[in-house]
C-alpha positions, 0 to 999 in steps of 0.5 A: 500500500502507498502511503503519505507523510505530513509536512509541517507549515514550513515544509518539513517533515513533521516527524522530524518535530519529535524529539531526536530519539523518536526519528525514523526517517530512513523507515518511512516513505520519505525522499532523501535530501535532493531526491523529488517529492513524488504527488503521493507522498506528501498530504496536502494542507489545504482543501483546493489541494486536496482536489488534486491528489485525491478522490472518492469513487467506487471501488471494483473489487469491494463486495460490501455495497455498504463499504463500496466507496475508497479514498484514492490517489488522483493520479494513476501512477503514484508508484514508480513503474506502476502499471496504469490500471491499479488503483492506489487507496490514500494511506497516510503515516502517523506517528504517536504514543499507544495511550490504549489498544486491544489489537490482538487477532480477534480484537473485540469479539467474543461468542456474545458479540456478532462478528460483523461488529468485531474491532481491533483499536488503538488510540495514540497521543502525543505523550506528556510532551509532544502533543503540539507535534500530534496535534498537526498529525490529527488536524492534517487527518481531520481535513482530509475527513473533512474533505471525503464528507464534502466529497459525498455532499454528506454533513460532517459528524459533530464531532469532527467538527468540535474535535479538540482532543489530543487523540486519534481513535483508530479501528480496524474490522476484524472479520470479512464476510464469506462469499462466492469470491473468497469463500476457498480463502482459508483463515489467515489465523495461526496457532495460539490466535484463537484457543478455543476454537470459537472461530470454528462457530461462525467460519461458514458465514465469517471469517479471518482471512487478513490479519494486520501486520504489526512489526518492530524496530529492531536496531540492537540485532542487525547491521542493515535497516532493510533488516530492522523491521522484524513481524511480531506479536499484538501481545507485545505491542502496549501502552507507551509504546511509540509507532508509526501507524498507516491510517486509512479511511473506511468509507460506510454508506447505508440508507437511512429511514428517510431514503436518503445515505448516510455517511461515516468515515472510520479511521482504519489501521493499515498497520503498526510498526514499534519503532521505541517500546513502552519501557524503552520510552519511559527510560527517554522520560525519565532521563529527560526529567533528571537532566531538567532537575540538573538544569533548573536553578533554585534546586538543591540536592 
């Protein structure tokens, strides 16, 4: 999946506004110095800008009338080498603090629950003291929001526009309904993913046939960055940790008692990627303070 970064006002790349421990740029789609900034990469900041590097339209191999409609990449080849007739879904790099998630492979759902409203979900912020820094992740994120419901000549939710909060709320649907297209996909479960079975239930009808992919920043163990990046566990992904998410846009369209569609956009989780664990973050935290104690007149010891 292509994906795009965000800039700052002054044309820099946001994720170089974090503090030096939490740069990664070599691990992200982003053009070295000299290079050319291809039209995917980079999201517009303002709205007659999002017109063109961006549309809403149906999407060809979606079975789900509800969820037929993608956000895409305006122009066809966004992708070195590209072949003209792929179609490239909008995928945009956040980086921030887990404050909570549950991404494990069944998310949410239990035999209580119907499948079809399983969820992983994550909520990232900008930590203690970066929420300056987040809060330009999530105002890019809410115009592009802003900009799909304006697409589809749909009102925003009240809460897009009275959002003032310092967190993103992502999800991301656990099961995919079972039909004459995928019906021989087997399940994409591993061992240890479902231990008593309760999948087994509902396979006719539901079924796991994409797992999301979580992978860690492993810079003690290798010598190559192409190497780094190692798949792991949900089990090990928690509170504190700092990651690089891909958040795509979940279009749903359903008709409503007075005929007419309604819309909400979920923020999607395309993947998670560990970049500096919860404990190595607060050992960061707590080295920053200590030094901030040194430095500070007045203090005695």
């Amino acid at each position: 999946m292509a994906s795009s970064n965000i800039e700052t006002v002054d044309h820099n790349w946001l994720l170089f506004e974090w503090p030096p421990a939490y740069r990664f740029p070599d691990l992200l789609d982003i053009p070295r110095e000299g290079e050319a900034v291809l039209s995917y990469q980079c999201v517009p900041r303002h709205y007659a800008a999002l017109l063109d590097w961006a549309y809403v339209a149906r999407n060809p191999a979606e079975r789900d009338h509800t969820r037929g409609l993608m956000l895409m990449y305006k122009h066809p080849r966004v992708l070195p080498n590209a072949p003209r007739n792929v179609i490239y879904p909008v995928g945009i790099c956040v980086q921030g603090f887990i404050e909570r998630c549950d991404l494990k492979a069944l998310g949410s759902w239990n035999k209580n629950k119907e499948p079809h409203a399983a969820i992983q979900h994550l909520v990232l912020t900008g930590g203690r003291d970066c929420g300056h820094v987040f809060r330009q992740y999530k105002s890019a994120i809410n115009e592009v929001l802003k900009y799909i419901y304006r697409a589809l000549e749909s009102p925003p939710p009240t809460s897009l526009k009275q959002d003032d909060s310092d967190q993103l709320y992502l999800t991301r649907r656990v099961f995919t309904k079972v039909n004459s297209r995928n019906r021989k996909q087997p399940s994409a479960l591993e061992p240890g993913d479902d231990p008593m079975d309760m999948c087994l239930a509902v396979q006719d009808n539901w079924r796991i046939l994409e797992k999301l992919n979580i992978g860690t920043y492993m810079p003690d163990d290798v010598d190559t960055l192409d190497s780094c990046v190692a798949p792991c566990s949900a089990m090990v992904v928690g509170e504190g940790d700092f990651v690089d998410v891909c958040v795509g846009f979940d279009i749903v369209s359903r008709r409503d008692r007075r005929g007419g569609t309604s819309i909400k956009v979920h923020l999607n989780i395309e993947h998670v990627l560990v970049l500096v664990s919860g404990d190595d973050t607060a050992s960061e935290v707590s080295v920053e303070e200590e030094e901030a104690m040194v430095q500070a007149p007045g203090l005695r010891f």
